[in-house]
OpenMM code with the backbone's topology and positions (N, CA, C; nanometers):
from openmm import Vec3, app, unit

residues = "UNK UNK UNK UNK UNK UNK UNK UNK UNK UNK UNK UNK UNK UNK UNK UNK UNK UNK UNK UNK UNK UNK UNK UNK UNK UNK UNK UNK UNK UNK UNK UNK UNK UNK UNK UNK UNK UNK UNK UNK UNK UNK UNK UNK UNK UNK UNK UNK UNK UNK UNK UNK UNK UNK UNK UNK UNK UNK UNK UNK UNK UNK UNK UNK UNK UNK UNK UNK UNK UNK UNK UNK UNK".split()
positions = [
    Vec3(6.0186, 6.6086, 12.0175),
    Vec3(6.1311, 6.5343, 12.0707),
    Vec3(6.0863, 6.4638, 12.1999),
    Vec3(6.0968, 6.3247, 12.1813),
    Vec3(6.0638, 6.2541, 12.3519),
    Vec3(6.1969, 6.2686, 12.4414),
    Vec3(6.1244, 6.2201, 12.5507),
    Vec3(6.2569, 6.2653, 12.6680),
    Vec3(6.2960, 6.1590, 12.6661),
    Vec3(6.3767, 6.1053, 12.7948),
    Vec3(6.4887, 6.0406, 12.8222),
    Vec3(6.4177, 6.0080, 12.9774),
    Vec3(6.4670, 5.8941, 12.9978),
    Vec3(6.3615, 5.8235, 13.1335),
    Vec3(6.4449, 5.9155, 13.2325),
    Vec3(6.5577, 5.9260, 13.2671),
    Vec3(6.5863, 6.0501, 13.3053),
    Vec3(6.5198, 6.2166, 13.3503),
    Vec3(6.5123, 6.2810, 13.2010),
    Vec3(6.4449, 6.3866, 13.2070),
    Vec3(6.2708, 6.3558, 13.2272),
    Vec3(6.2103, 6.2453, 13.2194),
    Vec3(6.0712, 6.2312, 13.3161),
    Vec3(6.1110, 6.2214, 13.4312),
    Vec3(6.2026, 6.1658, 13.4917),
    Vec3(6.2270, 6.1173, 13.6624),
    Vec3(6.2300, 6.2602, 13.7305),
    Vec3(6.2998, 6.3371, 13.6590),
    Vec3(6.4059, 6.4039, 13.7080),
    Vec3(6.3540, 6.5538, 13.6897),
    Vec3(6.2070, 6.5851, 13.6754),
    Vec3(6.1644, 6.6615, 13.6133),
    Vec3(6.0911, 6.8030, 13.7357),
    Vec3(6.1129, 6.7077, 13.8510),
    Vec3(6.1112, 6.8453, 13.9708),
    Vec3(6.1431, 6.6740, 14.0833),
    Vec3(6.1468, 6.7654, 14.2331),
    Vec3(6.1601, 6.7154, 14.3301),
    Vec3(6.0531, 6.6160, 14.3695),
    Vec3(5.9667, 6.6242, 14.3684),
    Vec3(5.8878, 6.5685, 14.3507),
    Vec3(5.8558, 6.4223, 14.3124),
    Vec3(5.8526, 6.4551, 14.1493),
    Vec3(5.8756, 6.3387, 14.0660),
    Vec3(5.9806, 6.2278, 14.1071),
    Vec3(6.0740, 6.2762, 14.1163),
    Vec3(6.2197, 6.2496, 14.1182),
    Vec3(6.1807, 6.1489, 14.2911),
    Vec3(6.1004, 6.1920, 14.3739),
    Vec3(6.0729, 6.1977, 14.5321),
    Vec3(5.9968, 6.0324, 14.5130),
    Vec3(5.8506, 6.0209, 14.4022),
    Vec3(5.7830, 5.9469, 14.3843),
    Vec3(5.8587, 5.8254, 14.3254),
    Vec3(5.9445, 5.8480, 14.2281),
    Vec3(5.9983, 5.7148, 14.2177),
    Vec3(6.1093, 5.6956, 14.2533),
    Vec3(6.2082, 5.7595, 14.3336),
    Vec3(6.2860, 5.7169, 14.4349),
    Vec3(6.1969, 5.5752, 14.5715),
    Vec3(6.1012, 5.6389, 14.5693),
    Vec3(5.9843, 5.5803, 14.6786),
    Vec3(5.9304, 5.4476, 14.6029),
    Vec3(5.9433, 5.4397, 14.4898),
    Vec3(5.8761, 5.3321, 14.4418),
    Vec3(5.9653, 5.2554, 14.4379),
    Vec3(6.1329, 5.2483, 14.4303),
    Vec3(6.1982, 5.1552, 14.4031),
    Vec3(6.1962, 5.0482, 14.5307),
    Vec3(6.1821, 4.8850, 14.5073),
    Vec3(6.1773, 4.8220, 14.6273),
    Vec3(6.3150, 4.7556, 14.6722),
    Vec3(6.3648, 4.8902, 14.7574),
    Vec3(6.4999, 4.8681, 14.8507),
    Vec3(6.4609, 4.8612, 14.9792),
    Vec3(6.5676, 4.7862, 15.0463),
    Vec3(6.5741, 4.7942, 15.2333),
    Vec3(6.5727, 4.8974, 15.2809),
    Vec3(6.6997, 4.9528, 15.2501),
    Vec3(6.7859, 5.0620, 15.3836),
    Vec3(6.7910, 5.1855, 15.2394),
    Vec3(6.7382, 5.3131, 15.2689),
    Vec3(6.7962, 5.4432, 15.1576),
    Vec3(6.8703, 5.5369, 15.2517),
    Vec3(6.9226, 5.6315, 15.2004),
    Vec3(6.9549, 5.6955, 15.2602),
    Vec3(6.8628, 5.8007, 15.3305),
    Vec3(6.7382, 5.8112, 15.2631),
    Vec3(6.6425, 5.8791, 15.3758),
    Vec3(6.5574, 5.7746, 15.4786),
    Vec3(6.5778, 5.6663, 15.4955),
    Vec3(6.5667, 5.6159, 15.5945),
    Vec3(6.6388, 5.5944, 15.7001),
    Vec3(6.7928, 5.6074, 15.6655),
    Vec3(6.8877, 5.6144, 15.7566),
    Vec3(6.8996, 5.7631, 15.8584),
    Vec3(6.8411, 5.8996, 15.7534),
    Vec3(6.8509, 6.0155, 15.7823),
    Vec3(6.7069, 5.9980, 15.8799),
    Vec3(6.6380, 5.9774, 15.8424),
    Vec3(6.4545, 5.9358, 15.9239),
    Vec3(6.5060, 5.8956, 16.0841),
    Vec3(6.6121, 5.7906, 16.0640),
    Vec3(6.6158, 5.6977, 16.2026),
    Vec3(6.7083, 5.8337, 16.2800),
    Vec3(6.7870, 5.8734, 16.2229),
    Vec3(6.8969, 5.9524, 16.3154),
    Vec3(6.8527, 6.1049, 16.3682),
    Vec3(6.7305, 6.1662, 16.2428),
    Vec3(6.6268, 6.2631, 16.3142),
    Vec3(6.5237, 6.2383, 16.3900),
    Vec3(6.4420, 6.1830, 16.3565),
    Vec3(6.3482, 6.1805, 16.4402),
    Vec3(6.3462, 6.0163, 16.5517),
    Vec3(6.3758, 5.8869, 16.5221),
    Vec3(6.3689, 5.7626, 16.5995),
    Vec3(6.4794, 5.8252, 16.7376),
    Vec3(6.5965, 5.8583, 16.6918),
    Vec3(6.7029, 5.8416, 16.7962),
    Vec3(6.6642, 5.9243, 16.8868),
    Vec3(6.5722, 6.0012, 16.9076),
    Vec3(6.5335, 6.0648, 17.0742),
    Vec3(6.3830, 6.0252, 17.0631),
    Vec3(6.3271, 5.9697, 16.9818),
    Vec3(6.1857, 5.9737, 17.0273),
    Vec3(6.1785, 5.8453, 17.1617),
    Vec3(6.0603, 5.8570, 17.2685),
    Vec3(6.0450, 5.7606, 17.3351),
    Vec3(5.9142, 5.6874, 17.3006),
    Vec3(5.8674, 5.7166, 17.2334),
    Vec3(5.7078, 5.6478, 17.1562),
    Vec3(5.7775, 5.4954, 17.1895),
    Vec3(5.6420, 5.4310, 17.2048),
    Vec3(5.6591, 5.2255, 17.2215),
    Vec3(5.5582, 5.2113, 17.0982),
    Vec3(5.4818, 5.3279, 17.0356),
    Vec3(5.4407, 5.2441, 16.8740),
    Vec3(5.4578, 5.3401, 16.7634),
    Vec3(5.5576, 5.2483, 16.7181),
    Vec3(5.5727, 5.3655, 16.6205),
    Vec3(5.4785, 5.3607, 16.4887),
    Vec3(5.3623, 5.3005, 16.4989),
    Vec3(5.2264, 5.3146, 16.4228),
    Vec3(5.1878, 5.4618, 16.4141),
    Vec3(5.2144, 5.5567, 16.5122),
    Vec3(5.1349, 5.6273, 16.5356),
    Vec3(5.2280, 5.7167, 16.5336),
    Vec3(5.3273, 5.7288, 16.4647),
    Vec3(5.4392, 5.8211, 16.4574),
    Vec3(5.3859, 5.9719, 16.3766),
    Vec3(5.4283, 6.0486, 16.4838),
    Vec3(5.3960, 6.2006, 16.4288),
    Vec3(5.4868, 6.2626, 16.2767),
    Vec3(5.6090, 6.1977, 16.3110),
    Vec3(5.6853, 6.2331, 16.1526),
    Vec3(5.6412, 6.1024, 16.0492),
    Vec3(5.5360, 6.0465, 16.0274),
    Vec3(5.5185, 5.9402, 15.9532),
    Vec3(5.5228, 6.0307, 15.8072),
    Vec3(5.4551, 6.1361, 15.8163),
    Vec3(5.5065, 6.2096, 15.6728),
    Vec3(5.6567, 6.2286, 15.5786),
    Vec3(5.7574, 6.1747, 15.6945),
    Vec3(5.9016, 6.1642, 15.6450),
    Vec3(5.9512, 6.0524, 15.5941),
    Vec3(5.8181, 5.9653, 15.6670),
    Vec3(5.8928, 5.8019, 15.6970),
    Vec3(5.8632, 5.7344, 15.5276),
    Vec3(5.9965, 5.6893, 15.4472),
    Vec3(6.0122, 5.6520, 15.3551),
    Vec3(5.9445, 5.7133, 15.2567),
    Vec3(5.9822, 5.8066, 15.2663),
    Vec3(5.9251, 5.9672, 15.1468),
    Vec3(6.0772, 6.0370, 15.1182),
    Vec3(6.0973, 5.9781, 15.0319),
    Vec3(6.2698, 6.0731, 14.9832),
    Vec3(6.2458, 6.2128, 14.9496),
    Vec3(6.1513, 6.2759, 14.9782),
    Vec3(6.1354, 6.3941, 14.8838),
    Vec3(6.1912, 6.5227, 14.9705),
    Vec3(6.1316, 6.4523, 15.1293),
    Vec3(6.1844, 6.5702, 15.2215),
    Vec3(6.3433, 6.5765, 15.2149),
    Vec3(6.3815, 6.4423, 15.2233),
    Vec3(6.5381, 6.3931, 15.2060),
    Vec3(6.6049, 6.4807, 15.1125),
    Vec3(6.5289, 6.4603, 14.9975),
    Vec3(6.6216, 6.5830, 14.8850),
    Vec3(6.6639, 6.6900, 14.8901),
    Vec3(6.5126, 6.7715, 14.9791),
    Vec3(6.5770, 6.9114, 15.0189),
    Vec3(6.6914, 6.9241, 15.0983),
    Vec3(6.7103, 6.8298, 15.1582),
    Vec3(6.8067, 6.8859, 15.2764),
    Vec3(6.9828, 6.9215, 15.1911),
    Vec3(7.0863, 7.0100, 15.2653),
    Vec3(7.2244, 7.0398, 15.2055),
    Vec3(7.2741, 6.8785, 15.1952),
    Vec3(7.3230, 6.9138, 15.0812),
    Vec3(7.4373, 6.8328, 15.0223),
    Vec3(7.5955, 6.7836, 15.1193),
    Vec3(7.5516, 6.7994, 15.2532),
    Vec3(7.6754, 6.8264, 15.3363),
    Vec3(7.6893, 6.7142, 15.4252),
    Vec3(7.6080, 6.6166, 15.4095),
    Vec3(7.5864, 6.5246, 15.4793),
    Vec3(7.6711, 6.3896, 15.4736),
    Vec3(7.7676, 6.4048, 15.3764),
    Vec3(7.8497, 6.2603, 15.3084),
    Vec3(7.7716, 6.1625, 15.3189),
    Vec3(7.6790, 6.1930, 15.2055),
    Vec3(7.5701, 6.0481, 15.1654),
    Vec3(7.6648, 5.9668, 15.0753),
    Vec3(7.6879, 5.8594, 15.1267),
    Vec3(7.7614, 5.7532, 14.9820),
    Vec3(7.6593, 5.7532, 14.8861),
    Vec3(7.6702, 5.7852, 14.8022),
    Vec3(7.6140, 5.7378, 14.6520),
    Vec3(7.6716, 5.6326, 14.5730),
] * unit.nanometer
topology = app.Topology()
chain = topology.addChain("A")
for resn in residues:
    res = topology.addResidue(resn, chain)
    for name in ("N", "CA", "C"):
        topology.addAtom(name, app.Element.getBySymbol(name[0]), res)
């Protein structure tokens, strides 16, 4: 039985993380969550060299977080 583009996407966090990341959008909601954790107190002048760059437009960390956040979907 083949899957459903779905059940490949959707097949751990991960997966699901990688092509969330591949789609080419502006603004996600883990970029909005990115700016309000880590940008809004940092004082860095480059943010080239950003220590959370591992967050920066990676939905995957985004996923873990609670469901409590009133993300519009």
């Amino acid at each position: 039985m083949s899957k459903t583009n779905f059940e490949a996407i959707a097949t751990d966090a991960q997966g699901l993380g990688r092509f969330l990341r591949s789609l080419p959008i502006i603004e996600a909601p883990w970029d909005m969550e990115f700016q309000k954790r880590y940008c809004s107190g940092c004082g860095a002048e480059n943010c080239d060299a950003c220590r959370n760059e591992r967050f920066r437009n990676n939905p995957e960390w985004w996923l873990s977080l609670e469901a409590d956040s009133g993300v519009a979907m």
